[in-house]
Residue, then its C-alpha position, 0 to 999 in steps of 0.5 A: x920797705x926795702x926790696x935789697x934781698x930781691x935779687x936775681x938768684x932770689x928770683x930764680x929760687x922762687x920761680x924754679x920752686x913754684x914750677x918743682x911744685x906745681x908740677x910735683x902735685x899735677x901729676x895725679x891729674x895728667x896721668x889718665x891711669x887709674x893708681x893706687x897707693x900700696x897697702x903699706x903707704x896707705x897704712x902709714x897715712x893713717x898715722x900722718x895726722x896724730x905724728x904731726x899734732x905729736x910734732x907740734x905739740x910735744x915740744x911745747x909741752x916739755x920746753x919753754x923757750x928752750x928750757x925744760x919746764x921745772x915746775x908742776x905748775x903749768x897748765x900744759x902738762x895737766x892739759x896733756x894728761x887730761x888729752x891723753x886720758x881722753x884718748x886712751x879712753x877712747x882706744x883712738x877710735x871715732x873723732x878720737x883726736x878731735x875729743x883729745x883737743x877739746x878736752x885738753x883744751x877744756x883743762x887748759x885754758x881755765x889752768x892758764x886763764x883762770x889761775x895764771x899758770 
């Protein structure tokens, strides 16, 4: 394996990069303050975990290697309905978003496994 790429700038990207990280992330344990986040922030948190599962998830839903999907046929949007279902039912209360999982995934996988789609 060849080290070609591994210069001196690279070098200095990775170290400068490892030092902006550690020290972005270490504040909240140099400081002895006591803080706490705005109400608005802490608010907007609570929507981080299902804004990054739709971030993933969508666009595998509706393409394929960069082509909208152009059949019925595909196990993904039955798993999707079936997760969004389970959601709504649940008015995203509790492991809300864990049931949608498990349930899309229950639908999914015999779809993609079983009958090929």
């Amino acid at each position: 394996m060849s080290l070609q790429f591994l210069n001196d700038e690279t070098l200095l990207t990775i170290v400068l990069m490892a030092v902006i990280t550690v020290v972005s992330r270490s504040f909240f344990f140099i400081s002895d303050a006591q803080w706490t986040l705005p109400h608005w922030a802490q608010r907007g948190l609570q929507y981080a975990p299902i804004a990054a599962l739709s971030a993933v998830v969508i666009p595998e839903l509706v393409m394929t290697q960069g082509v909208f999907i152009h059949t019925v046929l595909d196990a993904r949007l039955y798993g999707a309905v079936a997760g969004a279902t389970y959601f709504f039912w649940r008015k995203g209360v509790g492991n809300a978003v864990l049931g949608t999982i498990v349930c899309g995934m229950a639908v999914y996988l015999p779809l993609h496994i079983g009958l090929g789609w």
